[in-house]
PDB file of N, CA, C and O in Angstrom:
ATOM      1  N   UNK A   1      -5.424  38.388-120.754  1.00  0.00           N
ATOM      2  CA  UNK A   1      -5.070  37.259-119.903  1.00  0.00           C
ATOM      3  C   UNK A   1      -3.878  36.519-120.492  1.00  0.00           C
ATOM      4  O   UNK A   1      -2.878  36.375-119.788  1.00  0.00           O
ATOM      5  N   UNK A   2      -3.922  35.892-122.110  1.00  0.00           N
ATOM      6  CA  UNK A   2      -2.646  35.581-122.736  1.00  0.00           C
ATOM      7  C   UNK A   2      -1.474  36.603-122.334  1.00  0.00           C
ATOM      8  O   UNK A   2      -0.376  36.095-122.105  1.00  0.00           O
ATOM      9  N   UNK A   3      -1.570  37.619-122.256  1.00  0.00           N
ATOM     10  CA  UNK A   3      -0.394  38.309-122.164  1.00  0.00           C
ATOM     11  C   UNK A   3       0.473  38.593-120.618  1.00  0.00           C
ATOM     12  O   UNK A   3       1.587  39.071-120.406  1.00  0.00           O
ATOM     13  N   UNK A   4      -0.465  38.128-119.800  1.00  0.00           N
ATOM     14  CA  UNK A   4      -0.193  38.247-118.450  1.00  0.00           C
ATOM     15  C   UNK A   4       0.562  36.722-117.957  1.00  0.00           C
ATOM     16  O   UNK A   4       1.491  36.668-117.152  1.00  0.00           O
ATOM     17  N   UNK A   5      -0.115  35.441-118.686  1.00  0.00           N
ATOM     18  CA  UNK A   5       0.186  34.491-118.112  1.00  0.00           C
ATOM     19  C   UNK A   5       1.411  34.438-118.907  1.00  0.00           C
ATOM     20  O   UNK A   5       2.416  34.072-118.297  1.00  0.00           O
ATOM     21  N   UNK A   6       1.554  34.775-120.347  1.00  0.00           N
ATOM     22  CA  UNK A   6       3.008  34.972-120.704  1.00  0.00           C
ATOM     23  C   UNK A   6       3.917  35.989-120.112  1.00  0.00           C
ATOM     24  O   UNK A   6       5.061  35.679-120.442  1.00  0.00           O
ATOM     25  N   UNK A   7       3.917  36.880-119.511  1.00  0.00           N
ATOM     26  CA  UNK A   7       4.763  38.136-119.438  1.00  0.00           C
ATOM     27  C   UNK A   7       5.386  37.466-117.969  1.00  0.00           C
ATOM     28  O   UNK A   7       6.525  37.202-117.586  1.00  0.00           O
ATOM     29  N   UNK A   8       3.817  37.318-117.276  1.00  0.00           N
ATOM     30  CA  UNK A   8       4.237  37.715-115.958  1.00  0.00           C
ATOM     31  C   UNK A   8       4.538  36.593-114.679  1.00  0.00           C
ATOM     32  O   UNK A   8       4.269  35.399-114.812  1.00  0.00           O
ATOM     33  N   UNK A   9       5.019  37.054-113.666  1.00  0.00           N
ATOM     34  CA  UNK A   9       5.469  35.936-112.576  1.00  0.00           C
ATOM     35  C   UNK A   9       4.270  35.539-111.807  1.00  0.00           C
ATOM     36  O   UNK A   9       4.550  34.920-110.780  1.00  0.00           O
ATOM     37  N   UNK A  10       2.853  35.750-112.052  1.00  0.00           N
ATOM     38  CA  UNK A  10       2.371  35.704-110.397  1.00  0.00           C
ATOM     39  C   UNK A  10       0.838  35.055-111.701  1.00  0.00           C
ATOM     40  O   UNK A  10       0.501  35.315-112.856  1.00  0.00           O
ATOM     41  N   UNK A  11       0.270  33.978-110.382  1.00  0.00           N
ATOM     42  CA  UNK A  11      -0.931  33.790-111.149  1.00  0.00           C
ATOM     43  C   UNK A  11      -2.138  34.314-111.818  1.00  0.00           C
ATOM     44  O   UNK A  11      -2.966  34.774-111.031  1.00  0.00           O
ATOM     45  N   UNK A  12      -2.454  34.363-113.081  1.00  0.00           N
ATOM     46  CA  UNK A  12      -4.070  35.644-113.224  1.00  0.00           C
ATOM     47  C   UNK A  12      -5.189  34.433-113.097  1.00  0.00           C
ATOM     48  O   UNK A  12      -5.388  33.287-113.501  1.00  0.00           O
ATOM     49  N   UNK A  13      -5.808  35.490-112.236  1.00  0.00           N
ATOM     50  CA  UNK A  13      -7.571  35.267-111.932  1.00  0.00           C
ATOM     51  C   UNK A  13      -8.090  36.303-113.188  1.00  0.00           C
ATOM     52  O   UNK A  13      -7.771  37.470-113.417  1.00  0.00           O
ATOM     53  N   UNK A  14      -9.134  35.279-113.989  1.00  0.00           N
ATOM     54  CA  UNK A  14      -9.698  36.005-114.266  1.00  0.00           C
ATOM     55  C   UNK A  14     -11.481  36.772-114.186  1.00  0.00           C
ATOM     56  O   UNK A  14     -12.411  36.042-113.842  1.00  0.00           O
ATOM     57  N   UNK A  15     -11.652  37.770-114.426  1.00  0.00           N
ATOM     58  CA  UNK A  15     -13.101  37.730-113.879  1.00  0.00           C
ATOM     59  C   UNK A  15     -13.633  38.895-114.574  1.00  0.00           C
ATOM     60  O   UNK A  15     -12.887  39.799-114.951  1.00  0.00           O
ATOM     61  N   UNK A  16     -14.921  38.911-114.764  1.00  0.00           N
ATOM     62  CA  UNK A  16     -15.777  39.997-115.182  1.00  0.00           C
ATOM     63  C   UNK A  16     -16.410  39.722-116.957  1.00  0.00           C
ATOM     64  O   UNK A  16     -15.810  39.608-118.025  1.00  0.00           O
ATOM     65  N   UNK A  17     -17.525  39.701-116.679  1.00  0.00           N
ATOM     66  CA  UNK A  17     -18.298  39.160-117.676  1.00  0.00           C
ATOM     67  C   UNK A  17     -18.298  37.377-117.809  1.00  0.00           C
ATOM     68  O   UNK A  17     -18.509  36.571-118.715  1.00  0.00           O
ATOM     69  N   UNK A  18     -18.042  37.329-116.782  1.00  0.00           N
ATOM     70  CA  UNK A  18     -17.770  35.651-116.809  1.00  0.00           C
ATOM     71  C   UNK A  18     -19.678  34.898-116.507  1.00  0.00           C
ATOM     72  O   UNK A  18     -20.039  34.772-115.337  1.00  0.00           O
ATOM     73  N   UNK A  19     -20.367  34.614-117.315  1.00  0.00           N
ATOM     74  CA  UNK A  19     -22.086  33.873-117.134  1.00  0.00           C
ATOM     75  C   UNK A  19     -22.005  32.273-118.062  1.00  0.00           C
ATOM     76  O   UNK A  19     -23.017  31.651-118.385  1.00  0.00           O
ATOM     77  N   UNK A  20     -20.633  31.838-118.362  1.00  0.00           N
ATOM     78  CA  UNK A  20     -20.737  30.416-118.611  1.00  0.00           C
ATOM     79  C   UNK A  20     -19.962  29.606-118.693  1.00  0.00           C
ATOM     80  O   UNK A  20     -18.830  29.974-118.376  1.00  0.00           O
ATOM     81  N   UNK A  21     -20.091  28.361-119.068  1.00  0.00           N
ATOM     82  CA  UNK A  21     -19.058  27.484-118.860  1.00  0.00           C
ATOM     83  C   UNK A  21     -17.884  27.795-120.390  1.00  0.00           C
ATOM     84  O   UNK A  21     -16.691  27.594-120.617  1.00  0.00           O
ATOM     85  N   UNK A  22     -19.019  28.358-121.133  1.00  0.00           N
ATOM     86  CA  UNK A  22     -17.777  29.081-122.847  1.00  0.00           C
ATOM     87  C   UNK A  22     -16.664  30.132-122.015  1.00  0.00           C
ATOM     88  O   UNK A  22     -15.438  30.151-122.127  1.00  0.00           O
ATOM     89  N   UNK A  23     -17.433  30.878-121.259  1.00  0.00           N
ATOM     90  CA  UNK A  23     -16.475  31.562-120.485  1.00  0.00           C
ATOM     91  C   UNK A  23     -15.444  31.320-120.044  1.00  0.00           C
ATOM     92  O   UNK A  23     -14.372  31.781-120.435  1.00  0.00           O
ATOM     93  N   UNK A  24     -15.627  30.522-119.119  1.00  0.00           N
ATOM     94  CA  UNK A  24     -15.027  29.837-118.123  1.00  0.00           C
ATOM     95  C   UNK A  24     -13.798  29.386-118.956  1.00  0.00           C
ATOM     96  O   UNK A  24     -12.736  30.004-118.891  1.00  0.00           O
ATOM     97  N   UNK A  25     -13.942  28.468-119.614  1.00  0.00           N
ATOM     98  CA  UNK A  25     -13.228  27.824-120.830  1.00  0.00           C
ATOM     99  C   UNK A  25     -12.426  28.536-121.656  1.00  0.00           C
ATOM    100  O   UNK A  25     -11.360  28.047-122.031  1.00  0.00           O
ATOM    101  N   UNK A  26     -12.837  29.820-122.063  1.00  0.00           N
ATOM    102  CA  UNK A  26     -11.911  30.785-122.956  1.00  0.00           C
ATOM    103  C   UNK A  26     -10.984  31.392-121.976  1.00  0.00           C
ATOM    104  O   UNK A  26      -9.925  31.846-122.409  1.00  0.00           O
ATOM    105  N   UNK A  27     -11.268  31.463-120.597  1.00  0.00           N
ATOM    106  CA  UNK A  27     -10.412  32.090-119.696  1.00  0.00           C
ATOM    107  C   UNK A  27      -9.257  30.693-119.471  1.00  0.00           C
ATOM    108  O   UNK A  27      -8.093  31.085-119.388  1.00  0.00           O
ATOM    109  N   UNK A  28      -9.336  30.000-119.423  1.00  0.00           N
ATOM    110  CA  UNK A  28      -8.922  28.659-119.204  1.00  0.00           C
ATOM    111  C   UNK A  28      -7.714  28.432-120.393  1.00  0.00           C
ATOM    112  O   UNK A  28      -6.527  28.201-120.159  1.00  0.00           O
ATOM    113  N   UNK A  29      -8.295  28.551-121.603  1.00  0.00           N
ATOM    114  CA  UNK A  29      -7.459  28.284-123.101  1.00  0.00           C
ATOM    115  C   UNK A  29      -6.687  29.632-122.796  1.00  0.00           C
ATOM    116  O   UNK A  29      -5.816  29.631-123.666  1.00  0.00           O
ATOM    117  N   UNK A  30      -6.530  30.722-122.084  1.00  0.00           N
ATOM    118  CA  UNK A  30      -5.521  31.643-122.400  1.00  0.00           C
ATOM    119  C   UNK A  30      -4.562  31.078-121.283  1.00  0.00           C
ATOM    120  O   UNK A  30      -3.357  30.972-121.513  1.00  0.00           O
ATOM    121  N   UNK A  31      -5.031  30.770-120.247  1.00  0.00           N
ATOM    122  CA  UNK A  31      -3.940  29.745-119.193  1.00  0.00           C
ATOM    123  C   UNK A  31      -4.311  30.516-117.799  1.00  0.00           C
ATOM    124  O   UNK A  31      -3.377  30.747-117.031  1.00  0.00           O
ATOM    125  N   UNK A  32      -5.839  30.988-117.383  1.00  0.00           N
ATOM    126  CA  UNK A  32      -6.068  31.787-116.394  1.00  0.00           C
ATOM    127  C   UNK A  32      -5.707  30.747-115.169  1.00  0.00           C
ATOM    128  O   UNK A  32      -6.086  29.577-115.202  1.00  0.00           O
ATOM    129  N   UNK A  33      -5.215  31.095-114.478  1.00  0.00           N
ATOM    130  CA  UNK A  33      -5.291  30.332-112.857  1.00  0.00           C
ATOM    131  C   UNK A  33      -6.066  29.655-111.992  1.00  0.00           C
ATOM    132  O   UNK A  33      -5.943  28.717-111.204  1.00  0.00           O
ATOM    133  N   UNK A  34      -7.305  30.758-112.541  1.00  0.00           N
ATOM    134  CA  UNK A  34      -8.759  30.689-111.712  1.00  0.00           C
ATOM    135  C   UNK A  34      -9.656  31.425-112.773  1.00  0.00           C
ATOM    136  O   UNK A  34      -9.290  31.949-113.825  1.00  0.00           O
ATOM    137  N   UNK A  35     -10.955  31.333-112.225  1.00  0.00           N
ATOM    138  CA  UNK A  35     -12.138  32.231-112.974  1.00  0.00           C
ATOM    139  C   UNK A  35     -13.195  32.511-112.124  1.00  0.00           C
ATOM    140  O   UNK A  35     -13.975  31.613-111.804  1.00  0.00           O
ATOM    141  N   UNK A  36     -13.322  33.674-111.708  1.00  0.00           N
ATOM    142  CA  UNK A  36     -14.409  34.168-110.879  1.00  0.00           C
ATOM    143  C   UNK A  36     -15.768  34.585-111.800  1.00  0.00           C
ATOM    144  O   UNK A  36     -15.757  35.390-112.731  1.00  0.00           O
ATOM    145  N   UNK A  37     -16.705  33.983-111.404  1.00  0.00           N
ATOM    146  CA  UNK A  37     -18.111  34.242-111.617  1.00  0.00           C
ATOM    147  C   UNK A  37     -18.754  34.920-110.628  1.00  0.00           C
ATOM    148  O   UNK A  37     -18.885  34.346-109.547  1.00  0.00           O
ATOM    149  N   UNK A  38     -19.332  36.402-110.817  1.00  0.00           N
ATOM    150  CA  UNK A  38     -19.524  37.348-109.918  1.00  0.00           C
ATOM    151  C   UNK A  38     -21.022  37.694-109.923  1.00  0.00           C
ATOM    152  O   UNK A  38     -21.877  37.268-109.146  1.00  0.00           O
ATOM    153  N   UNK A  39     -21.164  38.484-110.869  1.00  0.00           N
ATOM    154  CA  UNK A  39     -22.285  39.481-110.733  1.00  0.00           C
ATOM    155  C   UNK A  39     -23.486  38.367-111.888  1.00  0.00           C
ATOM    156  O   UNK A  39     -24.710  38.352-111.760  1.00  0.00           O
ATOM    157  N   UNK A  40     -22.833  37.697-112.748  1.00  0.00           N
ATOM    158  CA  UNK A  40     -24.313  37.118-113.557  1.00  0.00           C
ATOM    159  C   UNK A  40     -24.727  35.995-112.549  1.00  0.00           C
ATOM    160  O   UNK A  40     -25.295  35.000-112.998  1.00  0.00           O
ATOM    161  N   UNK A  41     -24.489  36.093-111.303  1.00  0.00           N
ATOM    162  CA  UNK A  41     -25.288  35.363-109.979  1.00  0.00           C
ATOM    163  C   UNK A  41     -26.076  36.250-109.620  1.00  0.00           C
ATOM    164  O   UNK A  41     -26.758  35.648-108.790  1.00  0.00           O
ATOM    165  N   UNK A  42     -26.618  37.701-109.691  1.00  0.00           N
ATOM    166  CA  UNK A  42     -27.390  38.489-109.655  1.00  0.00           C
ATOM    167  C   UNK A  42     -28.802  38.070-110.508  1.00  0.00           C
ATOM    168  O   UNK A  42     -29.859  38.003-109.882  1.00  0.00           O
ATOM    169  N   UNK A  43     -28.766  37.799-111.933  1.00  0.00           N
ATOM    170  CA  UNK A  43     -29.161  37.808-112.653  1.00  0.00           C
ATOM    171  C   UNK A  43     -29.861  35.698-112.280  1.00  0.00           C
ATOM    172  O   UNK A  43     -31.041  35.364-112.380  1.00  0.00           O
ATOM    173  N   UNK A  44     -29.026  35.012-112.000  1.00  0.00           N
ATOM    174  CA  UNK A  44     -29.372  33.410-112.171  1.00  0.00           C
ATOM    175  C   UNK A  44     -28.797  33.141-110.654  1.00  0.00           C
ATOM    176  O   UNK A  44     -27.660  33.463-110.310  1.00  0.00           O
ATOM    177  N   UNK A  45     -29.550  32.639-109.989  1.00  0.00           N
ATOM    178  CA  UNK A  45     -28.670  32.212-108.381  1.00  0.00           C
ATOM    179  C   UNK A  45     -28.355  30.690-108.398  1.00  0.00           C
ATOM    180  O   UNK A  45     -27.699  30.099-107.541  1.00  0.00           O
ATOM    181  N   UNK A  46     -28.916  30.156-109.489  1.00  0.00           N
ATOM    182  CA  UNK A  46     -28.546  28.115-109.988  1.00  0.00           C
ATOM    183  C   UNK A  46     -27.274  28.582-111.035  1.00  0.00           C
ATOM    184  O   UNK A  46     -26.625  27.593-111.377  1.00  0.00           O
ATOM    185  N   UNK A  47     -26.782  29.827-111.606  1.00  0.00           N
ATOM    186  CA  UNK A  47     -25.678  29.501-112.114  1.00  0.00           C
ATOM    187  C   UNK A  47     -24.216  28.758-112.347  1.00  0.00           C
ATOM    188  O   UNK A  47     -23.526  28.303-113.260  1.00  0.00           O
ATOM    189  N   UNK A  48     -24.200  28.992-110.495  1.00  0.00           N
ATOM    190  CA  UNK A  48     -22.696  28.194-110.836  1.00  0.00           C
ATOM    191  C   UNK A  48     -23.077  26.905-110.386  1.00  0.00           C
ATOM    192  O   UNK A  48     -22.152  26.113-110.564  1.00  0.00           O
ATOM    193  N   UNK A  49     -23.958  26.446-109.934  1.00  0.00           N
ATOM    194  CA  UNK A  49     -24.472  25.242-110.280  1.00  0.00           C
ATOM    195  C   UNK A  49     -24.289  24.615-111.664  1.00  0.00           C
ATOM    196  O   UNK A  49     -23.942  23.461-111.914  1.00  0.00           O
ATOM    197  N   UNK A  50     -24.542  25.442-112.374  1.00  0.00           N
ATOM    198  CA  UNK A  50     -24.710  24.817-114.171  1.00  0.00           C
ATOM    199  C   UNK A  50     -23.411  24.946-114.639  1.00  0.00           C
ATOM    200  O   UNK A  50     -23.280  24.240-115.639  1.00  0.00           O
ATOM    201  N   UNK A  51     -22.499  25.479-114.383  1.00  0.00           N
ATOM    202  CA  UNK A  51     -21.107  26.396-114.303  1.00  0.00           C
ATOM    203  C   UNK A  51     -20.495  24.788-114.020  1.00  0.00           C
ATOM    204  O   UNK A  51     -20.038  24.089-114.925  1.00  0.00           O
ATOM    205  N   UNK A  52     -20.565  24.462-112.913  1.00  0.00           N
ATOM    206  CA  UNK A  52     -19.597  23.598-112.240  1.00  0.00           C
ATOM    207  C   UNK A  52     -19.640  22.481-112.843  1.00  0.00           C
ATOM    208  O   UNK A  52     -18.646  21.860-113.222  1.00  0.00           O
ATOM    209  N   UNK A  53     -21.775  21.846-113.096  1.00  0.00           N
ATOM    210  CA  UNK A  53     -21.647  20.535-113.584  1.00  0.00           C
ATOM    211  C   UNK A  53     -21.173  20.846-115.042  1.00  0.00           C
ATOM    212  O   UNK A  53     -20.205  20.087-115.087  1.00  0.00           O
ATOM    213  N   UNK A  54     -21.208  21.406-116.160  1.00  0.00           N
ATOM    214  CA  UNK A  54     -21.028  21.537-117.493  1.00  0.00           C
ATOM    215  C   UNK A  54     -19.335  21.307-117.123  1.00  0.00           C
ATOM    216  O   UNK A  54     -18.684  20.461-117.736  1.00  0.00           O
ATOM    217  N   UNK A  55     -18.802  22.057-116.186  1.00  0.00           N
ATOM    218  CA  UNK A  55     -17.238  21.914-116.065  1.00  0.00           C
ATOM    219  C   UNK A  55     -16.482  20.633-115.994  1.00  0.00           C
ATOM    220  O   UNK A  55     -15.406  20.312-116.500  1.00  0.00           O
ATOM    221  N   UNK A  56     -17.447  19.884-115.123  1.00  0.00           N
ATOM    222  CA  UNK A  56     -17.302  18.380-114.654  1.00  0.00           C
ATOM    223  C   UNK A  56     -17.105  17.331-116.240  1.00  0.00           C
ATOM    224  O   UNK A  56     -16.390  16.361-116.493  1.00  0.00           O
ATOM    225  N   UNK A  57     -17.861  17.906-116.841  1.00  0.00           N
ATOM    226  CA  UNK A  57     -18.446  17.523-117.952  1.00  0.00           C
ATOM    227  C   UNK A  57     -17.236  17.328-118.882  1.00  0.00           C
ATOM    228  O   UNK A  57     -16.746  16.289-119.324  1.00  0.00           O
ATOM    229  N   UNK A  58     -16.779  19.033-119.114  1.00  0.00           N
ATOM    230  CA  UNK A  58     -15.652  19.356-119.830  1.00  0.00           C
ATOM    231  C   UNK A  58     -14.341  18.393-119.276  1.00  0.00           C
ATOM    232  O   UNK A  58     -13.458  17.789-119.886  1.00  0.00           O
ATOM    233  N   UNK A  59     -14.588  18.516-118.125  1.00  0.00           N
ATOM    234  CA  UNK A  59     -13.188  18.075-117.537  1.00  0.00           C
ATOM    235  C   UNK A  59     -13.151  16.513-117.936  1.00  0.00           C
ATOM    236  O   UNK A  59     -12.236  16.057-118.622  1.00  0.00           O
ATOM    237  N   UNK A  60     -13.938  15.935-117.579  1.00  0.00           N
ATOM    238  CA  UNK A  60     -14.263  14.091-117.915  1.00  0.00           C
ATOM    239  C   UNK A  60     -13.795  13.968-119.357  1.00  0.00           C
ATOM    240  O   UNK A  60     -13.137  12.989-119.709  1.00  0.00           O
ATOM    241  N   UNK A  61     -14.106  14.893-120.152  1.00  0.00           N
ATOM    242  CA  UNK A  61     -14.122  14.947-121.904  1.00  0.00           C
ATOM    243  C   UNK A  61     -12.861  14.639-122.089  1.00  0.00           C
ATOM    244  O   UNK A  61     -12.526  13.989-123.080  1.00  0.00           O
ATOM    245  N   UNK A  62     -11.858  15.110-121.050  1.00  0.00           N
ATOM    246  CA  UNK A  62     -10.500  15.888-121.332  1.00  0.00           C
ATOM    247  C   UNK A  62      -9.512  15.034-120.785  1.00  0.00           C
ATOM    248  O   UNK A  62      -8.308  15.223-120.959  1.00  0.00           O
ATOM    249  N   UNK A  63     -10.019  14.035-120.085  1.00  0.00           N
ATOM    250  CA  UNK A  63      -9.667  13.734-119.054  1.00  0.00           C
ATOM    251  C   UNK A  63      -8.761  13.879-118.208  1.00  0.00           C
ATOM    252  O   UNK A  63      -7.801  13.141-117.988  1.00  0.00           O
ATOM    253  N   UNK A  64      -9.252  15.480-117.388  1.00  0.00           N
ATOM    254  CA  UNK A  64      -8.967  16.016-116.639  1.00  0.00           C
ATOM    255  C   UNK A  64      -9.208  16.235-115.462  1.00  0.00           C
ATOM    256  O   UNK A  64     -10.125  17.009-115.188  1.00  0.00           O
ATOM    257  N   UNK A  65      -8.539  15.684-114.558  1.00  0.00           N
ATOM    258  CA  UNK A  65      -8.954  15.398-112.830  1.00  0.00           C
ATOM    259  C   UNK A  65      -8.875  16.595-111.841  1.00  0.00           C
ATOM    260  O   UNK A  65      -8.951  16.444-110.621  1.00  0.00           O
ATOM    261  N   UNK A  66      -8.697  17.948-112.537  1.00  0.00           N
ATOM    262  CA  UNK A  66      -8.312  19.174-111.847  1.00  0.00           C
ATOM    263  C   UNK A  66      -8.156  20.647-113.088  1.00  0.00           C
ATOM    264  O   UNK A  66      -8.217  20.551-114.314  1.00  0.00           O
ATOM    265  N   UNK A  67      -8.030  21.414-112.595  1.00  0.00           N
ATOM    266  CA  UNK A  67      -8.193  22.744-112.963  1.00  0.00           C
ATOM    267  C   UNK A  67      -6.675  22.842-113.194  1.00  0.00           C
ATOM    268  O   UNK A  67      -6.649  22.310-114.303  1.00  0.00           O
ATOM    269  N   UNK A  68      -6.106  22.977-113.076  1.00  0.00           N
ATOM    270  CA  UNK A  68      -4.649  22.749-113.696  1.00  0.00           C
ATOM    271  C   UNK A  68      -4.340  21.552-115.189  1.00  0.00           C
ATOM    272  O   UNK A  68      -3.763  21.514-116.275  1.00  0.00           O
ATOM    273  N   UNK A  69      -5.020  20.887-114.458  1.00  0.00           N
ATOM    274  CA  UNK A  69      -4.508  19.780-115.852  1.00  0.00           C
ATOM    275  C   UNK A  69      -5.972  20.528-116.989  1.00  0.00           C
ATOM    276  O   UNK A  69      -5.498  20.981-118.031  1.00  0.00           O
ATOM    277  N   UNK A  70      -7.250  20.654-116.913  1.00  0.00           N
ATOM    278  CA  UNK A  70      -7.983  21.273-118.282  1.00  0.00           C
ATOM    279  C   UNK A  70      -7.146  22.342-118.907  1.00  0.00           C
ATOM    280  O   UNK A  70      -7.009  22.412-120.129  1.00  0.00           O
ATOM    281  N   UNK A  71      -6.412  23.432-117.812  1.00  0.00           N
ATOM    282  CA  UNK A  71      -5.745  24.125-118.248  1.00  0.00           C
ATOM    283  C   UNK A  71      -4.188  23.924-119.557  1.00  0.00           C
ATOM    284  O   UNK A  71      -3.687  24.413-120.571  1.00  0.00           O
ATOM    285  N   UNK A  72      -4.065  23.017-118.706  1.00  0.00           N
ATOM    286  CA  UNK A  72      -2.541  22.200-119.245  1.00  0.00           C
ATOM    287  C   UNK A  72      -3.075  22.050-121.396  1.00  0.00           C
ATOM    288  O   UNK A  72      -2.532  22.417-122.437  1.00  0.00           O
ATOM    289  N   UNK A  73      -4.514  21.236-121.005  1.00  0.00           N
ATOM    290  CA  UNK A  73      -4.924  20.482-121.990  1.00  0.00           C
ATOM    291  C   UNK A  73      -5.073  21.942-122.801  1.00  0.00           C
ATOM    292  O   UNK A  73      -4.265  22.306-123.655  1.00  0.00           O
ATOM    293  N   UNK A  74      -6.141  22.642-122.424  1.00  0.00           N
ATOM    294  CA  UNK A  74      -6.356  23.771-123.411  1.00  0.00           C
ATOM    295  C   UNK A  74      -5.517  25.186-123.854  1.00  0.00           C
ATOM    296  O   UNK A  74      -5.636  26.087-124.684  1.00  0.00           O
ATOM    297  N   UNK A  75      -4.626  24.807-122.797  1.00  0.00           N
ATOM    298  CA  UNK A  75      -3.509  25.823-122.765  1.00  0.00           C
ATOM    299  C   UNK A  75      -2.451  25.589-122.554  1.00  0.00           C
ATOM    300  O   UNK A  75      -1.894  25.808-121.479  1.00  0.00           O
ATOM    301  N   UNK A  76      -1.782  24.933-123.846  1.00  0.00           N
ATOM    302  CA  UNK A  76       0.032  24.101-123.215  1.00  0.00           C
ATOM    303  C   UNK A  76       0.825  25.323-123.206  1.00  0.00           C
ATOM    304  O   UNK A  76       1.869  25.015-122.632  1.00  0.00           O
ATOM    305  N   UNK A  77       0.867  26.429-123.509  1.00  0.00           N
ATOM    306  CA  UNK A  77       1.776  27.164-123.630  1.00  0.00           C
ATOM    307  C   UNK A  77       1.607  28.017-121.619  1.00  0.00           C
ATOM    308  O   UNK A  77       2.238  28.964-121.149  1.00  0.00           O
ATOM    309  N   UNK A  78       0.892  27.444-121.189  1.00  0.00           N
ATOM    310  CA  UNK A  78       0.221  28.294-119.910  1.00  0.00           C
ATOM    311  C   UNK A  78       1.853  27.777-118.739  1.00  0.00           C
ATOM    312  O   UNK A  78       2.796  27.175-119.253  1.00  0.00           O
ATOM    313  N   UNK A  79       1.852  28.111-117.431  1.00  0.00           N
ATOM    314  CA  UNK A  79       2.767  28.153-116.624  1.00  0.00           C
ATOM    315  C   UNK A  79       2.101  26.616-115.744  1.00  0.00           C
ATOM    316  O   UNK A  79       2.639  26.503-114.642  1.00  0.00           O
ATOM    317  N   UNK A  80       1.446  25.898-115.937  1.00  0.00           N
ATOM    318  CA  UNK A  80       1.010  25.108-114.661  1.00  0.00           C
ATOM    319  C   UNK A  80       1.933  24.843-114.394  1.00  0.00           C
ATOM    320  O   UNK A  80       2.112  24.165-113.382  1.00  0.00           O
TER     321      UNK A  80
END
């Protein structure tokens, strides 16, 4: 994902193996765009429930009013 949001022109989503908000967050610190949570909703169907509020959480910490700016915060080198 670091190497894409550095190399390349177009936004990365990232996704696959994504079941938490650490997730979420490490995709975030490389400067992902987005983060899809897929298949560990198979496994937990209240996940992104817990996903979103823990995010809320993070984001307040940061004080960050959007998915671009946590990004900004955890990833200055990222394209926002």
């Amino acid at each position: 994902v670091d190497f894409l949001v550095r190399e390349g022109p177009l936004p990365v989503v990232a996704c696959g193996g994504v079941g938490s908000v650490h997730e979420v967050l490490a995709f975030a610190a490389l400067g992902a765009a987005a983060v899809q949570v897929g298949s560990a909703l198979l496994e937990n169907a209240n996940l992104l429930q817990h996903v979103q509020s823990d995010l809320w959480q993070v984001a307040a910490r940061y004080h960050a009013s959007s998915w671009n700016q946590l990004v900004e915060v955890l990833c200055p080198h990222s394209r926002s």
